[in-house]
mmCIF file of the N, C-alpha and C atoms, coordinates in Angstrom:
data_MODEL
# 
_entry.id   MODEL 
# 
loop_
_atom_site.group_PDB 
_atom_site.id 
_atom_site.type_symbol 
_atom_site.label_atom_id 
_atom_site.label_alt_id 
_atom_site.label_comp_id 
_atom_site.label_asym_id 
_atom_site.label_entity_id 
_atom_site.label_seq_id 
_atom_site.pdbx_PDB_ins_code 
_atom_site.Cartn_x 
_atom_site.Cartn_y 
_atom_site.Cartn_z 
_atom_site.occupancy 
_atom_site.B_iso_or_equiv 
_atom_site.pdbx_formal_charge 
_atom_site.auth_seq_id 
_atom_site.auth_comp_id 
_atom_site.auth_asym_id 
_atom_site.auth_atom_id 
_atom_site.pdbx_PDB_model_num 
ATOM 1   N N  . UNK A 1 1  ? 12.909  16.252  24.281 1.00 0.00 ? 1  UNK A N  1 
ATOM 2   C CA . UNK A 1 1  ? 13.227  14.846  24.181 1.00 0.00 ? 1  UNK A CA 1 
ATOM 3   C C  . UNK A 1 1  ? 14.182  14.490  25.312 1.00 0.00 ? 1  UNK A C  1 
ATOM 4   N N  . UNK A 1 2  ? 14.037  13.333  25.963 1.00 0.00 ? 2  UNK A N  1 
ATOM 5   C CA . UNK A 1 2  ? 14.455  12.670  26.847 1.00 0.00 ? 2  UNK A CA 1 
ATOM 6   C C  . UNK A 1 2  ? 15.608  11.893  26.475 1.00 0.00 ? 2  UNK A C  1 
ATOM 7   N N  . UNK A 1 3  ? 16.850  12.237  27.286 1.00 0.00 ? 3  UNK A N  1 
ATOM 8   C CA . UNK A 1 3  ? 17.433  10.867  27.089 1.00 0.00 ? 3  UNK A CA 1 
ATOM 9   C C  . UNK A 1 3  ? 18.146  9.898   28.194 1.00 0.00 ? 3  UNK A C  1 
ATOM 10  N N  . UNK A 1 4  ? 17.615  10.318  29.153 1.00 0.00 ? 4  UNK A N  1 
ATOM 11  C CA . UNK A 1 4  ? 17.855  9.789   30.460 1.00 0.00 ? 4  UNK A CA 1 
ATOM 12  C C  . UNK A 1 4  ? 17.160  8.111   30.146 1.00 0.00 ? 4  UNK A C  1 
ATOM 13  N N  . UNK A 1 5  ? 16.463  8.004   29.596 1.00 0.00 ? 5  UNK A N  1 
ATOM 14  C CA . UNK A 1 5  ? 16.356  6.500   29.760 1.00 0.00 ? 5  UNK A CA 1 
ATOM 15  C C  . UNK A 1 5  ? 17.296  5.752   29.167 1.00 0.00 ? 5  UNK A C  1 
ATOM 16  N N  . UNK A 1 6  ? 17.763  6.640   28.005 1.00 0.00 ? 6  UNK A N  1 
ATOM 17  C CA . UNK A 1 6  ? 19.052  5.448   27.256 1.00 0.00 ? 6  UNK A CA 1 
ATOM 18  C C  . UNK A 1 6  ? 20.508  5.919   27.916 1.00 0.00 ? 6  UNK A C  1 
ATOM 19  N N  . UNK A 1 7  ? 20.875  6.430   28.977 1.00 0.00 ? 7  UNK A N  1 
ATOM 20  C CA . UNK A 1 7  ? 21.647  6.391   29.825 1.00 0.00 ? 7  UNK A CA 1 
ATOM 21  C C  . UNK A 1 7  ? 21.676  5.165   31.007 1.00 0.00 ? 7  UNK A C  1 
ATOM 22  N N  . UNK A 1 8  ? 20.698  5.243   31.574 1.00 0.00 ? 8  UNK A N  1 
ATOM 23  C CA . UNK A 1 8  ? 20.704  4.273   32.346 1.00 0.00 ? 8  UNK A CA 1 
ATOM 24  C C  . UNK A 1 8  ? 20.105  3.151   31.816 1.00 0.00 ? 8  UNK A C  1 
ATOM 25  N N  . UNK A 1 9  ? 19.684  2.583   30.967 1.00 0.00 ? 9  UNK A N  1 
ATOM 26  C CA . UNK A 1 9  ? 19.452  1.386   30.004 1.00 0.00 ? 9  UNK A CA 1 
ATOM 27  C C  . UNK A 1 9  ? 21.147  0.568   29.697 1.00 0.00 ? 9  UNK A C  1 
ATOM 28  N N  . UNK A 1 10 ? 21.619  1.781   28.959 1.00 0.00 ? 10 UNK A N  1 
ATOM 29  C CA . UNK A 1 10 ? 23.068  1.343   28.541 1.00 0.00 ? 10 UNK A CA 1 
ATOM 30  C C  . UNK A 1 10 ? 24.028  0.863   29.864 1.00 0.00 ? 10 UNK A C  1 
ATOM 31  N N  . UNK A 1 11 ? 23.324  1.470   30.870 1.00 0.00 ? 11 UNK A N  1 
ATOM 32  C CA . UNK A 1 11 ? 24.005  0.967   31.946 1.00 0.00 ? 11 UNK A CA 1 
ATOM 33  C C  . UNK A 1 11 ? 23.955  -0.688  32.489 1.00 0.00 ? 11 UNK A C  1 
ATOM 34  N N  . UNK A 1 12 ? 22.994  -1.287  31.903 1.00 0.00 ? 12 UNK A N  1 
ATOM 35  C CA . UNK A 1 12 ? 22.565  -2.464  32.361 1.00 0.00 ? 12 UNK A CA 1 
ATOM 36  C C  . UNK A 1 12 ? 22.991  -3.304  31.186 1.00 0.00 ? 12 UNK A C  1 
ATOM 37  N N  . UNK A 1 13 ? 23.673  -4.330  31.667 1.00 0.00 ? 13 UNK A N  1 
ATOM 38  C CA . UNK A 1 13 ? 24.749  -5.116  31.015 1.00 0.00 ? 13 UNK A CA 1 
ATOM 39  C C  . UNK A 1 13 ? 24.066  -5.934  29.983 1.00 0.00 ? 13 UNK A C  1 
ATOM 40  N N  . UNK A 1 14 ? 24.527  -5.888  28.764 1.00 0.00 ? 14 UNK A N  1 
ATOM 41  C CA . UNK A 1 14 ? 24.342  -6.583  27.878 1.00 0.00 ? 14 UNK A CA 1 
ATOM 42  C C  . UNK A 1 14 ? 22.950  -6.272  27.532 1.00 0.00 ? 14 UNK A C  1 
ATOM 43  N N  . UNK A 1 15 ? 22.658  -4.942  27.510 1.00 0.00 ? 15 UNK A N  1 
ATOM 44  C CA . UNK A 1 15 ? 21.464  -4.285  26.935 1.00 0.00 ? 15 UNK A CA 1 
ATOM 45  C C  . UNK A 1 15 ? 21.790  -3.971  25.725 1.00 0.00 ? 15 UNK A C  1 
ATOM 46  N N  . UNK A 1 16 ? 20.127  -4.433  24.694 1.00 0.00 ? 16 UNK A N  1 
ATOM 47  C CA . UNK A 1 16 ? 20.128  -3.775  23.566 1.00 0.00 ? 16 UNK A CA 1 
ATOM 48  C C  . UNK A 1 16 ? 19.303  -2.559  23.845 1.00 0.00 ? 16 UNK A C  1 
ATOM 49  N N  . UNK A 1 17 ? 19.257  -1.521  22.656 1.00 0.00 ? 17 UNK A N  1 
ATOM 50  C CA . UNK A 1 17 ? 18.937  -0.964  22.485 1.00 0.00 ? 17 UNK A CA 1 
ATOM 51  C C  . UNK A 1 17 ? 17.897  -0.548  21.404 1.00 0.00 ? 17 UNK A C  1 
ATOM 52  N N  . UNK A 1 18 ? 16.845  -0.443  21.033 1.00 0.00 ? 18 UNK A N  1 
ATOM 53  C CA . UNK A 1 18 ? 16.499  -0.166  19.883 1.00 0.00 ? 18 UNK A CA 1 
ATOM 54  C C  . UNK A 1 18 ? 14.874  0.666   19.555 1.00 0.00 ? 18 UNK A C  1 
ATOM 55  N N  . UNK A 1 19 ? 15.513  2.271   18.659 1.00 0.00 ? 19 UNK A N  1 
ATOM 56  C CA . UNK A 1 19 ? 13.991  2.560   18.687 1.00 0.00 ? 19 UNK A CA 1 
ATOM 57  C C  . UNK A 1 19 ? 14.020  2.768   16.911 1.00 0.00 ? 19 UNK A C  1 
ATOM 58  N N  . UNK A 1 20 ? 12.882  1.898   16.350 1.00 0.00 ? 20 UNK A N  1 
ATOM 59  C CA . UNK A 1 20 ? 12.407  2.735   15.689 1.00 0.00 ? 20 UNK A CA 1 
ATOM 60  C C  . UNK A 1 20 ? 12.060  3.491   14.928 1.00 0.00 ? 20 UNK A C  1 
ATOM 61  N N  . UNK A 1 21 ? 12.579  3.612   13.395 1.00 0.00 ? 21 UNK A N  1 
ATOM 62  C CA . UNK A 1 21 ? 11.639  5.391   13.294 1.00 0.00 ? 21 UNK A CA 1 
ATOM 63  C C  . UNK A 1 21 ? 10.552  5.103   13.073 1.00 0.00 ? 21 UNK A C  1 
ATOM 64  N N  . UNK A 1 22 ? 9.864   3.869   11.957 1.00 0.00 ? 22 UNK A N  1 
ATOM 65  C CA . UNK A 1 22 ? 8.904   3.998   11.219 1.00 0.00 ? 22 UNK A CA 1 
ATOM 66  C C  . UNK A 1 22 ? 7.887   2.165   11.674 1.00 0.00 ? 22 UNK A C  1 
ATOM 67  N N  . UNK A 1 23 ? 6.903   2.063   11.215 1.00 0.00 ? 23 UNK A N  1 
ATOM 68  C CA . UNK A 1 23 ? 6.201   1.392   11.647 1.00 0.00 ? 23 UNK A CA 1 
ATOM 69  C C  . UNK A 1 23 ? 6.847   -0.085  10.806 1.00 0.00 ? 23 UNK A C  1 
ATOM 70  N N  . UNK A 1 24 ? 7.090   0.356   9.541  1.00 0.00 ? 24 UNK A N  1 
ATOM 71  C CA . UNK A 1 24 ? 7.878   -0.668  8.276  1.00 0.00 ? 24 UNK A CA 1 
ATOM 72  C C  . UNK A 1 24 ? 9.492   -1.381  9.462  1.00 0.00 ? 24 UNK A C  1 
ATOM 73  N N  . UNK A 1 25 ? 10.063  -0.146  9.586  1.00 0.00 ? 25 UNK A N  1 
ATOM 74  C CA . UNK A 1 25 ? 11.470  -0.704  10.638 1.00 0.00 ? 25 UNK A CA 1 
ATOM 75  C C  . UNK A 1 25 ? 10.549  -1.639  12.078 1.00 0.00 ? 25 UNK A C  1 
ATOM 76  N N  . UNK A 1 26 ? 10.019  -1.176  12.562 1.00 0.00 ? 26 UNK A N  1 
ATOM 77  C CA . UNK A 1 26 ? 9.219   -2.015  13.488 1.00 0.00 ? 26 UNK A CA 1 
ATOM 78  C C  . UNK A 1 26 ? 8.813   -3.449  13.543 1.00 0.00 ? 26 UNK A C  1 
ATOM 79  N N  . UNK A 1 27 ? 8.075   -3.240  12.243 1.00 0.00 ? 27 UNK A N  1 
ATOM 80  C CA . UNK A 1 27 ? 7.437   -4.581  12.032 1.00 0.00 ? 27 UNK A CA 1 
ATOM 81  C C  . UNK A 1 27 ? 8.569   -5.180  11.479 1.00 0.00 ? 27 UNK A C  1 
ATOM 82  N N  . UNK A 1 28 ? 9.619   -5.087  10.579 1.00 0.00 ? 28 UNK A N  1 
ATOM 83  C CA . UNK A 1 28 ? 10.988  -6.181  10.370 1.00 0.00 ? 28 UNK A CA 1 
ATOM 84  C C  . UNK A 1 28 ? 11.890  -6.351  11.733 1.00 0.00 ? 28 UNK A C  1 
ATOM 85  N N  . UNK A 1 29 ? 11.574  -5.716  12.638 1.00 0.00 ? 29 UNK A N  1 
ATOM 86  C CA . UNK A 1 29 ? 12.763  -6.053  13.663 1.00 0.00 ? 29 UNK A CA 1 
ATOM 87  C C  . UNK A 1 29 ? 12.093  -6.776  14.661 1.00 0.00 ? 29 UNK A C  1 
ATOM 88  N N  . UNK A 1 30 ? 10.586  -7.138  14.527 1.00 0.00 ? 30 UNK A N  1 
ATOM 89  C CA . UNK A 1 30 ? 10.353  -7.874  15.485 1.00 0.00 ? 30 UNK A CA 1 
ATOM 90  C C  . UNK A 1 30 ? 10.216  -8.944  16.059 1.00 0.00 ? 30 UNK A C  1 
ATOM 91  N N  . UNK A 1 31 ? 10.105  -9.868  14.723 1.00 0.00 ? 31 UNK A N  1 
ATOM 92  C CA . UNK A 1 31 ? 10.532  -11.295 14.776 1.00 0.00 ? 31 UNK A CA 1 
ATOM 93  C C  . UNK A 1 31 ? 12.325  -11.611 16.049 1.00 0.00 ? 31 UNK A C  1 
ATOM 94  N N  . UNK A 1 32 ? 12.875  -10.284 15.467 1.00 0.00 ? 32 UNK A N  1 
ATOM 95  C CA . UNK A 1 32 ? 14.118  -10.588 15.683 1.00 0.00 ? 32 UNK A CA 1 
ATOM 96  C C  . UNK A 1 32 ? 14.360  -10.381 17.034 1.00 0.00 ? 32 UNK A C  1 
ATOM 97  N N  . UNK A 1 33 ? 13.646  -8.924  17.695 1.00 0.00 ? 33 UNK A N  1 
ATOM 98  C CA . UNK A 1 33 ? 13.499  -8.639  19.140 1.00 0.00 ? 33 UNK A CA 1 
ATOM 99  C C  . UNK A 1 33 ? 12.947  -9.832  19.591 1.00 0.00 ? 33 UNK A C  1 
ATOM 100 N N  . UNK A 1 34 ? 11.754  -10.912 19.584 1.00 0.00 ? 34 UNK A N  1 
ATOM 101 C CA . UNK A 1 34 ? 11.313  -11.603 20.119 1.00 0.00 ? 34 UNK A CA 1 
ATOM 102 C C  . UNK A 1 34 ? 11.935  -12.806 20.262 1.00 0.00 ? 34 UNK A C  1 
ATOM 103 N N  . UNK A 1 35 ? 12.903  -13.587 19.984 1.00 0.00 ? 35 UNK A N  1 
ATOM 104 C CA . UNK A 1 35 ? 13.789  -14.246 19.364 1.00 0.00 ? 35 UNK A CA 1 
ATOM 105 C C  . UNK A 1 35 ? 14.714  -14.107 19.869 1.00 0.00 ? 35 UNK A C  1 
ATOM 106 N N  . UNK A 1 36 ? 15.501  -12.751 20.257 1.00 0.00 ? 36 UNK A N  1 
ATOM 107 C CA . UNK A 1 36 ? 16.651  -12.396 21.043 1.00 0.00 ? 36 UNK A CA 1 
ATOM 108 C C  . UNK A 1 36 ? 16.846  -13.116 22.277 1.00 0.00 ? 36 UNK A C  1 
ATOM 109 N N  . UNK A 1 37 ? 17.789  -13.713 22.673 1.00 0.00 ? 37 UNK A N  1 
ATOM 110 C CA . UNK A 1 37 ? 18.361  -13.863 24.289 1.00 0.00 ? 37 UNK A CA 1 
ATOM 111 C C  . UNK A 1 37 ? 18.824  -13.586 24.726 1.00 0.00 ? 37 UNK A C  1 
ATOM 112 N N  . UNK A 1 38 ? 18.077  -12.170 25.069 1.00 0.00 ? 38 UNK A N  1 
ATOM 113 C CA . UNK A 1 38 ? 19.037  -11.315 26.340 1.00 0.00 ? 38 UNK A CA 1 
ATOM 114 C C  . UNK A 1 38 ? 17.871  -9.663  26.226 1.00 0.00 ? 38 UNK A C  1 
ATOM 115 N N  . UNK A 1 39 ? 18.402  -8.738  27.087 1.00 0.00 ? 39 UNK A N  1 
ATOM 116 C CA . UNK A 1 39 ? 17.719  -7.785  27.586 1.00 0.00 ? 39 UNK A CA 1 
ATOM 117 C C  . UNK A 1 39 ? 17.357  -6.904  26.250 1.00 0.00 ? 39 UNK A C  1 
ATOM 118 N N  . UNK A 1 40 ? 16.537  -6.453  26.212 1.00 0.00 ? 40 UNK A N  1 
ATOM 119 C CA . UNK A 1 40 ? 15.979  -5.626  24.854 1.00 0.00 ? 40 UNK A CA 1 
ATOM 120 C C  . UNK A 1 40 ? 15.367  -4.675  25.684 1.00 0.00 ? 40 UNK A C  1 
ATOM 121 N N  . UNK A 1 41 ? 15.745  -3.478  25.304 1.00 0.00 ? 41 UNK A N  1 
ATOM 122 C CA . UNK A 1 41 ? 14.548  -1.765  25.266 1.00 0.00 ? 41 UNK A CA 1 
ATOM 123 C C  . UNK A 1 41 ? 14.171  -1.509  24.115 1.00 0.00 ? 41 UNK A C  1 
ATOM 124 N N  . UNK A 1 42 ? 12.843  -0.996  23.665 1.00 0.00 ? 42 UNK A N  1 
ATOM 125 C CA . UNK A 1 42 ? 12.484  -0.710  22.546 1.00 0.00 ? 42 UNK A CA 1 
ATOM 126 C C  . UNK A 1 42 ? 11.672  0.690   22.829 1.00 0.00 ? 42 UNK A C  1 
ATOM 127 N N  . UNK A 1 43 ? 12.468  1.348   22.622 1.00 0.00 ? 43 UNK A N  1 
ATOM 128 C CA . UNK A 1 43 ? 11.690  2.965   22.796 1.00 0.00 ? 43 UNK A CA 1 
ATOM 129 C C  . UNK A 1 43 ? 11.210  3.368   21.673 1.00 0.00 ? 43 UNK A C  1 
ATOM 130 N N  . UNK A 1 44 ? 10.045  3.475   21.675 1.00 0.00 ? 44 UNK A N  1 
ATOM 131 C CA . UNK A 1 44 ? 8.955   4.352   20.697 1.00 0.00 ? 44 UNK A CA 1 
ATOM 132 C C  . UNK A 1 44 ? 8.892   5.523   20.530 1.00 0.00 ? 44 UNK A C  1 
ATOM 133 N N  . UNK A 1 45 ? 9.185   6.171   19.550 1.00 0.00 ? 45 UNK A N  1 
ATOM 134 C CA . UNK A 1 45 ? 9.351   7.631   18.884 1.00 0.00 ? 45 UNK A CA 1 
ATOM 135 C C  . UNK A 1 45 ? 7.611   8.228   18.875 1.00 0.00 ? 45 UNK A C  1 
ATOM 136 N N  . UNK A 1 46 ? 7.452   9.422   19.341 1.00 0.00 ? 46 UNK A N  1 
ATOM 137 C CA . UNK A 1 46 ? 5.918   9.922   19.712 1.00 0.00 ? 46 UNK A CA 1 
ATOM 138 C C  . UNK A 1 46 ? 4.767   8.652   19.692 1.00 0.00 ? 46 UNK A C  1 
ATOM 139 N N  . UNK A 1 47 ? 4.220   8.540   18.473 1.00 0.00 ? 47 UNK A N  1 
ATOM 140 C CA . UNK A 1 47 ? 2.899   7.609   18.466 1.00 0.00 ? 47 UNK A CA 1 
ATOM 141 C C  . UNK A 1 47 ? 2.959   6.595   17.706 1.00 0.00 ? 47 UNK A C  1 
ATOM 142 N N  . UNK A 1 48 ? 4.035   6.566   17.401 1.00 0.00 ? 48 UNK A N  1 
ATOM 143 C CA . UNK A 1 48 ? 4.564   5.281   16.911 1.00 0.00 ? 48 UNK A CA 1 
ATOM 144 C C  . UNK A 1 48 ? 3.988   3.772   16.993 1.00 0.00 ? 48 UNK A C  1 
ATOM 145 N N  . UNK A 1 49 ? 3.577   3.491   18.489 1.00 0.00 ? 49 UNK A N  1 
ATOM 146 C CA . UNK A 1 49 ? 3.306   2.185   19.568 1.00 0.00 ? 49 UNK A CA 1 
ATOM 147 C C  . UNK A 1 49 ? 1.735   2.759   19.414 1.00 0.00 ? 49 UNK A C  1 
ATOM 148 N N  . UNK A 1 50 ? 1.091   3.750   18.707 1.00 0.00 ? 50 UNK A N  1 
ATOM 149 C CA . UNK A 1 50 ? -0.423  3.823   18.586 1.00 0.00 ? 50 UNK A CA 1 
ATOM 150 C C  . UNK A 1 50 ? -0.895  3.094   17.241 1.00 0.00 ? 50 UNK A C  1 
ATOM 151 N N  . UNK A 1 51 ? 0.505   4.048   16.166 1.00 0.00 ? 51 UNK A N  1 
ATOM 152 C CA . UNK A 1 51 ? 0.096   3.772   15.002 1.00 0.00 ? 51 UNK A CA 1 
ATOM 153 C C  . UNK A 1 51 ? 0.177   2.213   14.854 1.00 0.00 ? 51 UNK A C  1 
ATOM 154 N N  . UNK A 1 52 ? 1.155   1.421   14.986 1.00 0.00 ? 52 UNK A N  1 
ATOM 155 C CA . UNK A 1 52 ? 1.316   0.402   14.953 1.00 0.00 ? 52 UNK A CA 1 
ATOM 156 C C  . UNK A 1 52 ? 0.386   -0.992  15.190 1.00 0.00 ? 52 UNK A C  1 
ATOM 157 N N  . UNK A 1 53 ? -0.553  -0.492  16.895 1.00 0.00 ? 53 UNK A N  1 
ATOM 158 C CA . UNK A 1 53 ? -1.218  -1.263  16.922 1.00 0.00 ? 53 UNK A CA 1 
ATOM 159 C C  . UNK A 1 53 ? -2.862  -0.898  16.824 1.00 0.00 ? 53 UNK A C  1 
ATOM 160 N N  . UNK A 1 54 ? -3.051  0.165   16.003 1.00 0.00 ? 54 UNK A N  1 
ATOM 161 C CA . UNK A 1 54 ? -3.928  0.231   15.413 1.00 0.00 ? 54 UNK A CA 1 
ATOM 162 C C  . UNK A 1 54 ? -4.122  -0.111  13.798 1.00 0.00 ? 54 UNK A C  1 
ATOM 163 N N  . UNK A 1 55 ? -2.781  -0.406  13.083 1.00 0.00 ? 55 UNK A N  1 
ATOM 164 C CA . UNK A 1 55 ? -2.540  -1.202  11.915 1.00 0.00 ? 55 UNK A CA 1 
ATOM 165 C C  . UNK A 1 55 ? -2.775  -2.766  12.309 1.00 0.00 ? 55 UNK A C  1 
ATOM 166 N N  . UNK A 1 56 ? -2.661  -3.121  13.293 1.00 0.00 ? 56 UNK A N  1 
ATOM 167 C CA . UNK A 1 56 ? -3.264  -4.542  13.814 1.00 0.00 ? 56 UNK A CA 1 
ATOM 168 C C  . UNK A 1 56 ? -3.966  -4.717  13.729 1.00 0.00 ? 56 UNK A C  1 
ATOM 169 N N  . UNK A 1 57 ? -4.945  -4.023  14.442 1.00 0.00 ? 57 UNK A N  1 
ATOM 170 C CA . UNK A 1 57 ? -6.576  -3.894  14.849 1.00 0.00 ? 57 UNK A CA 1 
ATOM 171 C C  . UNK A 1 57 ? -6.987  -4.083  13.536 1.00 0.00 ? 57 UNK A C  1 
ATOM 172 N N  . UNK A 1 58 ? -6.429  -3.240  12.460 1.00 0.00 ? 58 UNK A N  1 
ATOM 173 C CA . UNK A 1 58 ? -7.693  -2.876  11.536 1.00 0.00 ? 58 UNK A CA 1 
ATOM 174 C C  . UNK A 1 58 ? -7.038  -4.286  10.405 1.00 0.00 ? 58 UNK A C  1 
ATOM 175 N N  . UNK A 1 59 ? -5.925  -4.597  10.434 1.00 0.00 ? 59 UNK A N  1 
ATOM 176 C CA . UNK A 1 59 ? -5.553  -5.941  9.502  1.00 0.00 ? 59 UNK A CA 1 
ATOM 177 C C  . UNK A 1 59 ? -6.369  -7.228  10.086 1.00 0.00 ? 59 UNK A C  1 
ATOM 178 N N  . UNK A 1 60 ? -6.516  -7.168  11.452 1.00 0.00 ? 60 UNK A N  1 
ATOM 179 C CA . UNK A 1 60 ? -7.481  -8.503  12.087 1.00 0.00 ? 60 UNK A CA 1 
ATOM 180 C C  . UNK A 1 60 ? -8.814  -8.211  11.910 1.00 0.00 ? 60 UNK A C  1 
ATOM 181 N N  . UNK A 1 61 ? -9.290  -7.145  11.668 1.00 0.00 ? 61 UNK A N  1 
ATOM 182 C CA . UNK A 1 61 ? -10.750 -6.839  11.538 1.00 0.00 ? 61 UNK A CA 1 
ATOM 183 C C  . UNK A 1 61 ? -11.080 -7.009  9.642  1.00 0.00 ? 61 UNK A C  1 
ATOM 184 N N  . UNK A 1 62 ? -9.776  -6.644  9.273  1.00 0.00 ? 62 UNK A N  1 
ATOM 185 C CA . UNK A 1 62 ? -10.129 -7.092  7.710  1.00 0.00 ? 62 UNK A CA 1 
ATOM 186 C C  . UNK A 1 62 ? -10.289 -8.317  7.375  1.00 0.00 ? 62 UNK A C  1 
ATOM 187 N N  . UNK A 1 63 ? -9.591  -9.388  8.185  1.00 0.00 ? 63 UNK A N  1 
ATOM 188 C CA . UNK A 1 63 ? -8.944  -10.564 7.492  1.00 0.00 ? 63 UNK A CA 1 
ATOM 189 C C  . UNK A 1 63 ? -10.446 -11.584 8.687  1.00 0.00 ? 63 UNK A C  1 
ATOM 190 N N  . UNK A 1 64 ? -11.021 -10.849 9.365  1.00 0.00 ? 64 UNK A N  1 
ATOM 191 C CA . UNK A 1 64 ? -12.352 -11.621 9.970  1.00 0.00 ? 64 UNK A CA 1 
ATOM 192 C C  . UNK A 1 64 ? -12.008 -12.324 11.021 1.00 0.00 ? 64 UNK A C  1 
ATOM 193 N N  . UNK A 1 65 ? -11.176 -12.001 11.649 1.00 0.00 ? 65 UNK A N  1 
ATOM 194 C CA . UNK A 1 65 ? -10.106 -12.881 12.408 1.00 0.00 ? 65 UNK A CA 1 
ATOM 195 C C  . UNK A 1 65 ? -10.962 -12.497 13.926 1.00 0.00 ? 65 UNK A C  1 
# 
């Protein structure tokens, strides 16, 4: 595991930070990430950013969308 990106992230002023664990924490924080005014990182824990938007896919394919 890497953590050179949240080194130099934190370096850049008035950065948030935020990863993550579960797809449930994801989907409640995102209204709020999008909404934010000001710099946001959102680092994804392994497949996280797969699982997620393949729970999309398959909720828009249910709903006929």
């Amino acid at each position: 595991m890497s953590f050179e990106d949240i080194g130099v992230m934190r370096s850049i002023p008035n950065m948030v930070i935020f990863e993550p664990v579960d797809i449930v924490q994801l989907e409640k924080a995102l209204p709020k990430i999008i909404d934010y005014d000001g710099p946001i990182y959102v680092r994804f824990l392994g497949n996280l950013l797969q699982l997620y938007l393949k729970r999309i896919i398959n909720s828009t394919y249910l709903r006929g969308i």
